[in-house]
C-alpha positions as CSV (number, residue, x, y, z in Angstrom):
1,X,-32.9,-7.3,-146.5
2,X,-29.8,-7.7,-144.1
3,X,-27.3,-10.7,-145.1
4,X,-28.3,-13.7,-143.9
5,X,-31.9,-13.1,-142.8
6,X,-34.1,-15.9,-144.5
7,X,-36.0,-14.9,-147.4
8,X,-39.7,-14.9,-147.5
9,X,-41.5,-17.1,-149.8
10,X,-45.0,-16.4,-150.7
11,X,-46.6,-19.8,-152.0
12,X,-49.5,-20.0,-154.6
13,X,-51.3,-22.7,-155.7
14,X,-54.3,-22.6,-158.5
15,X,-56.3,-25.0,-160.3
16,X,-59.5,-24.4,-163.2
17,X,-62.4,-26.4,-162.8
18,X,-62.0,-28.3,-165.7
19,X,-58.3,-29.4,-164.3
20,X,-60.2,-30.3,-161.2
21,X,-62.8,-32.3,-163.0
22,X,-60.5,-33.9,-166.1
23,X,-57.4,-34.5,-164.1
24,X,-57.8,-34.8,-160.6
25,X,-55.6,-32.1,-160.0
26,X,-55.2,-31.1,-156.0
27,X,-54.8,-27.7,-154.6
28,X,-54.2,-29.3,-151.2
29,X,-51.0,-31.3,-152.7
30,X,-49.8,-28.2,-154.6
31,X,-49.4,-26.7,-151.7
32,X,-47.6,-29.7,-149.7
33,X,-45.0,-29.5,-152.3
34,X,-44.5,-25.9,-152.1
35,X,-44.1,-26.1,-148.4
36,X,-41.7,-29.4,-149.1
37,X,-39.9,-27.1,-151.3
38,X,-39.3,-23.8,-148.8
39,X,-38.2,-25.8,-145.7
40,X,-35.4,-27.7,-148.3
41,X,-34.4,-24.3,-149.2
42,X,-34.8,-22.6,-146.0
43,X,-37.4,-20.7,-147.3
44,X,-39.9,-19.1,-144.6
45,X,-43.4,-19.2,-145.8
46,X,-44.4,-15.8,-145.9
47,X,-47.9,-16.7,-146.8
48,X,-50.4,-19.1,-148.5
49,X,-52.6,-18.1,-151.9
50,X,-55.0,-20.3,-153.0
51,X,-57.3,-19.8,-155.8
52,X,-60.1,-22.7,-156.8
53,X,-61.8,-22.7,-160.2
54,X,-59.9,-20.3,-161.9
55,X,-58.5,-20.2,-165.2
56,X,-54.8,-19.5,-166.0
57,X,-55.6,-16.8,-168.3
58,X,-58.0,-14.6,-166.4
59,X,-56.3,-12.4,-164.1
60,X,-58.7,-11.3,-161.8
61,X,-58.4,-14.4,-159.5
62,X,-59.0,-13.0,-155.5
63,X,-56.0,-14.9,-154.3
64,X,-54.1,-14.0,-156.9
65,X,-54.5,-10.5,-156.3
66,X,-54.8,-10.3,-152.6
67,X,-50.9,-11.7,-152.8
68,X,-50.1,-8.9,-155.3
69,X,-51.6,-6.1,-153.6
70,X,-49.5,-3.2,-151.8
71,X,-50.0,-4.4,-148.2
72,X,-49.3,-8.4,-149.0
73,X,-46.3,-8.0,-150.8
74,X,-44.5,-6.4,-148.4
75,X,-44.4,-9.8,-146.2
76,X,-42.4,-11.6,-148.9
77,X,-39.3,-11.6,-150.9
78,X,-39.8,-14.9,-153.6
79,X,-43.2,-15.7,-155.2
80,X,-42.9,-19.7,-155.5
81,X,-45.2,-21.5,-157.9
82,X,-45.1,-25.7,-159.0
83,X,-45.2,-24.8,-162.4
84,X,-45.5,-21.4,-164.4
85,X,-48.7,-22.4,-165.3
86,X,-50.1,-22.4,-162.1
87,X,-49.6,-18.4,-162.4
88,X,-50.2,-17.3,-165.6
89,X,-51.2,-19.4,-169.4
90,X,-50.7,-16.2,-171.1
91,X,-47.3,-15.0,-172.1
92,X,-48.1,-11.3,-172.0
93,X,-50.1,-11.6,-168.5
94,X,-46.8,-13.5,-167.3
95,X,-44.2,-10.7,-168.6
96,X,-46.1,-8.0,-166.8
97,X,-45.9,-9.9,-163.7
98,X,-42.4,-10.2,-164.1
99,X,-41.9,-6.8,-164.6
100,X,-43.9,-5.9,-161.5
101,X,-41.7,-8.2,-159.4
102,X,-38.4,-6.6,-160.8
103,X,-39.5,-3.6,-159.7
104,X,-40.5,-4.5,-156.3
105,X,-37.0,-6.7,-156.4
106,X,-38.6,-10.1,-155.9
107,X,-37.9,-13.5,-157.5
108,X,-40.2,-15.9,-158.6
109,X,-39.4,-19.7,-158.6
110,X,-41.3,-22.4,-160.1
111,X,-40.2,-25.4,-158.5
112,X,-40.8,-28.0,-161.4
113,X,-39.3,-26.5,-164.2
114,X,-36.3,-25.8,-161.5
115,X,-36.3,-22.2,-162.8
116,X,-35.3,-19.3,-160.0
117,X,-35.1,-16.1,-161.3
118,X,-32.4,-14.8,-158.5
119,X,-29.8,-15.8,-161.2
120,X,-29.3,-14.8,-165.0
121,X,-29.6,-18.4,-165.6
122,X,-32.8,-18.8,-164.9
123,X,-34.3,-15.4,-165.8
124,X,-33.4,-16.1,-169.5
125,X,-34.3,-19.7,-169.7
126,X,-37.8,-18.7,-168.0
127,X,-38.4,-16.1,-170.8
128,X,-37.7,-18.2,-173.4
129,X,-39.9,-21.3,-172.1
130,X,-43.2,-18.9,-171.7
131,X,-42.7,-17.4,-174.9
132,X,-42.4,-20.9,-176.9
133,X,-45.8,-22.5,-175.0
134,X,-47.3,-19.1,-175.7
135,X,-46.5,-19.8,-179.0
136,X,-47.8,-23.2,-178.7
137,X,-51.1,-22.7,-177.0
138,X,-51.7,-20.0,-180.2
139,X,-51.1,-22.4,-182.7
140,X,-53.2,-25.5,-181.0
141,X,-55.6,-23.0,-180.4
142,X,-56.2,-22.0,-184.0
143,X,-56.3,-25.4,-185.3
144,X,-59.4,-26.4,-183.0
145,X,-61.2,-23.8,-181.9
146,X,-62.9,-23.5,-184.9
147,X,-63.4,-27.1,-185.6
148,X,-64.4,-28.0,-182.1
149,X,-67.1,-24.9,-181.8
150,X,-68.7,-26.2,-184.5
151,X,-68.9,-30.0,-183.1
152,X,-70.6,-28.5,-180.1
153,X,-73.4,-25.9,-182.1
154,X,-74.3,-29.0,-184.5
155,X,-74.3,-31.9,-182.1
156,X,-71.7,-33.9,-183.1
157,X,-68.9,-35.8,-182.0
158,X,-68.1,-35.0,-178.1
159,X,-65.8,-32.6,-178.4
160,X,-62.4,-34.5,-177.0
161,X,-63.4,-34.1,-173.6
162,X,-62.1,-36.6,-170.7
163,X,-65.1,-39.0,-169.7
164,X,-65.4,-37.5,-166.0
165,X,-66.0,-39.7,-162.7
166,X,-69.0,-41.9,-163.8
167,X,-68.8,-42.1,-167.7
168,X,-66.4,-43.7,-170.1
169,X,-66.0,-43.5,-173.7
170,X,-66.6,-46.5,-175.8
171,X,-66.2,-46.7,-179.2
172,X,-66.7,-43.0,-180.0
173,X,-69.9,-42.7,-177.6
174,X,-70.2,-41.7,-173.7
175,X,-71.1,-44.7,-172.3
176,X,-72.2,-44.5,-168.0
177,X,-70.3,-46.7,-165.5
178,X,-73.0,-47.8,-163.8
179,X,-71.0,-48.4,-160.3
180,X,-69.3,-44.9,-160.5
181,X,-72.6,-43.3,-161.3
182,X,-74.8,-44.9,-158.7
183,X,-71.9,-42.8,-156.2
184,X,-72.7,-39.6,-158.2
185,X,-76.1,-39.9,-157.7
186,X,-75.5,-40.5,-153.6
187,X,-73.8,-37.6,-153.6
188,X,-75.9,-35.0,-155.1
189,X,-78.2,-37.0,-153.0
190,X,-77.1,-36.4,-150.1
191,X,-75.6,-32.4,-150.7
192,X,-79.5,-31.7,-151.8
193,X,-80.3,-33.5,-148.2
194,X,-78.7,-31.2,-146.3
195,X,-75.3,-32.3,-145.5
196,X,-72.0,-30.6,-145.9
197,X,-69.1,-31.4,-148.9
198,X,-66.8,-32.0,-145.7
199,X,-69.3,-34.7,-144.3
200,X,-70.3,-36.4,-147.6
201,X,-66.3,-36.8,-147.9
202,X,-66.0,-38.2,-144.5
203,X,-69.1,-40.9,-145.1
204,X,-67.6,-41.9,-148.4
205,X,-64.0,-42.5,-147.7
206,X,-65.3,-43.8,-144.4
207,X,-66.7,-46.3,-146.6
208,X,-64.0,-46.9,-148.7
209,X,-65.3,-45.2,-151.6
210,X,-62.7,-43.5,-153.4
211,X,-62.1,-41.3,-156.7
212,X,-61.2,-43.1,-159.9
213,X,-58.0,-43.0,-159.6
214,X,-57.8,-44.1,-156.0
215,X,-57.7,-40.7,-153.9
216,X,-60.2,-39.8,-151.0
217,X,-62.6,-37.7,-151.6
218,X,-62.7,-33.9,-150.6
219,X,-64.6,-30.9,-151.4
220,X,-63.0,-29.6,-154.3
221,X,-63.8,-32.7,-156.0
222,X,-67.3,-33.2,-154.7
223,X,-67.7,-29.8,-156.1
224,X,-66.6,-30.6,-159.6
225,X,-69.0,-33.0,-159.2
226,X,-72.3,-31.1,-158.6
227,X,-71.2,-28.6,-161.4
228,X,-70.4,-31.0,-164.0
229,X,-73.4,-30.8,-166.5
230,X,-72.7,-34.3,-167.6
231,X,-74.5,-35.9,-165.0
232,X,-77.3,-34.0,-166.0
233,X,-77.4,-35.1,-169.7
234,X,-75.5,-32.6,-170.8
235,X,-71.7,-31.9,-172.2
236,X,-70.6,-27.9,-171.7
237,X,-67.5,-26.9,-174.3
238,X,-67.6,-22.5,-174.4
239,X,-70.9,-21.8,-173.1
240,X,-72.6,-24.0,-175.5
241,X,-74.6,-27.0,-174.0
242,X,-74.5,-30.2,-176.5
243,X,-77.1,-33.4,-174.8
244,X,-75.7,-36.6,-174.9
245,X,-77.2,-40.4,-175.0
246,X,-75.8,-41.5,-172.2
247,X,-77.3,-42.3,-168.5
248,X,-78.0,-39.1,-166.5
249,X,-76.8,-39.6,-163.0
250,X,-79.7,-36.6,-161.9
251,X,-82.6,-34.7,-163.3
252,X,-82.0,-31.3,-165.5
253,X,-84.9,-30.2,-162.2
254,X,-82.0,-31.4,-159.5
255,X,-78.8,-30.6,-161.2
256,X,-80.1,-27.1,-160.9
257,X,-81.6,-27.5,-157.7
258,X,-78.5,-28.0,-156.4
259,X,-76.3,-25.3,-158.5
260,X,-78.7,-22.8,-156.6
261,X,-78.3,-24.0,-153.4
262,X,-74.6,-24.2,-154.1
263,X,-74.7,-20.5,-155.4
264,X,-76.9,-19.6,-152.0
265,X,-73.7,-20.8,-149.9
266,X,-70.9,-18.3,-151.6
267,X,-70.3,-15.3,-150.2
268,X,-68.2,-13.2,-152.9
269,X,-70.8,-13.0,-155.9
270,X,-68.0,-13.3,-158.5
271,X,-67.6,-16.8,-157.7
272,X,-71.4,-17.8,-157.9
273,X,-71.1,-19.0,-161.8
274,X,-74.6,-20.7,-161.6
275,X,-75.3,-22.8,-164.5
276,X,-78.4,-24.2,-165.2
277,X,-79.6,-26.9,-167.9
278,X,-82.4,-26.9,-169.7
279,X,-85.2,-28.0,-168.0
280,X,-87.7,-30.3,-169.8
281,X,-90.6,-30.2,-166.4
282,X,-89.9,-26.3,-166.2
């Protein structure tokens, strides 16, 4: 690259479904930043990687590797990420990336932790952050796996899970919000009627209807919300299904209804992940 040509930033933005559904997260304002972040630092954007529902550890993420592949990489110089877990949770997965970078002499930055591996500075501080919350995440993980596996085989407890869109928690027990839930139930509703994600947002924040924590509505979380198994009377921790007390917002018969007619609108079958609850009328 000739001195004094801008460098190319390729920008990728990811978020799991549980992120989505626990905390709100928003691919859309990942990216904003990222953008925010590249014209402050006369970065040109290269190109735009987003990848929806997909955990930090798994690696096969279509985005993820479009970016990555032979042809892509070739129209950028910097990978930019908001934070390092946005690209990788596992240590290992991370350091292989890295490696694959050095040998194609690009940078990564992640714009939160302010780390830019260009410089020595950053390149050493970066290694040492992923390796202690690799460390971390081993630890937490070996102190509640177990513990919380078996919560979710036996029934018990419910499993430390954030009270999504529609529930609270109250003394120990999932309790419904009956004016959150009454929106959950227009809007599987209305997706079962026939209308889009794109216009159910529109008629809700048209009618001033808005997310828990005050943001519009959009179709990544309308999605979370017709896959969360909650509403259908049911709490999901690792492929185990644990029924709760609480108010079901739909049927176990319309929850899947509407996971299949979701399913029937995806295109790459990797990304179908139907779920069904059990079905007591089945």
């Amino acid at each position: 690259m000739a001195e004094g040509t801008r460098k190319r930033a390729a920008l990728y933005a990811r978020v799991s479904t549980e992120e989505q559904a626990q905390l709100g997260q928003s691919l859309e304002a990942q990216m904003e930043s990222l953008r925010r972040f590249c014209a402050a630092h006369d970065l040109e954007v290269a190109g735009e990687y987003v990848d929806e529902g997909f955990s930090g550890r798994n690696t096969n993420r279509k985005a993820y590797r479009l970016m990555l592949s032979k042809e892509e990489r070739m129209k950028w110089d910097t990978l930019v990420v908001l934070k390092m877990d946005r690209i990788h949770r596992n240590s290992r997965n991370f350091m292989e990336m890295m490696d694959d970078l050095k040998k194609n002499n690009q940078n990564f930055v992640s714009t939160y932790d302010k780390i830019d591996t260009g410089n020595a500075v950053g390149r050493f501080v970066m290694d040492m952050i992923q390796r202690i919350a690799q460390l971390e995440s081993e630890q937490i993980g070996e102190r509640t796996y177990m513990g919380m596996k078996e919560k979710a085989s036996t029934g018990g407890g419910i499993m430390g899970f954030n009270p999504p869109f529609g529930y609270a928690i109250e003394e120990g027990e999932l309790t419904a919000v009956e004016e959150e839930l009454s929106v959950v139930k227009e809007i599987f509703a209305m997706y079962e009627g026939g209308m889009t994600m794109d216009a159910i947002a529109y008629r809700l924040n048209g009618s001033g209807t808005l997310t828990r924590r005050g943001n519009p509505w959009n179709k990544f979380n309308l999605r979370n919300i017709l896959h969360n198994t909650v509403y259908a009377g049911y709490m999901s921790w690792d492929g185990i299904l644990q029924e709760h007390g609480a108010d079901r917002a739909v049927s176990p018969g319309r929850f899947n209804r509407v996971q299949d007619l979701m399913a029937s609108k995806v295109r790459d079958p990797a990304k179908k992940n139907v779920v069904h609850v059990p079905d007591e009328d089945s």
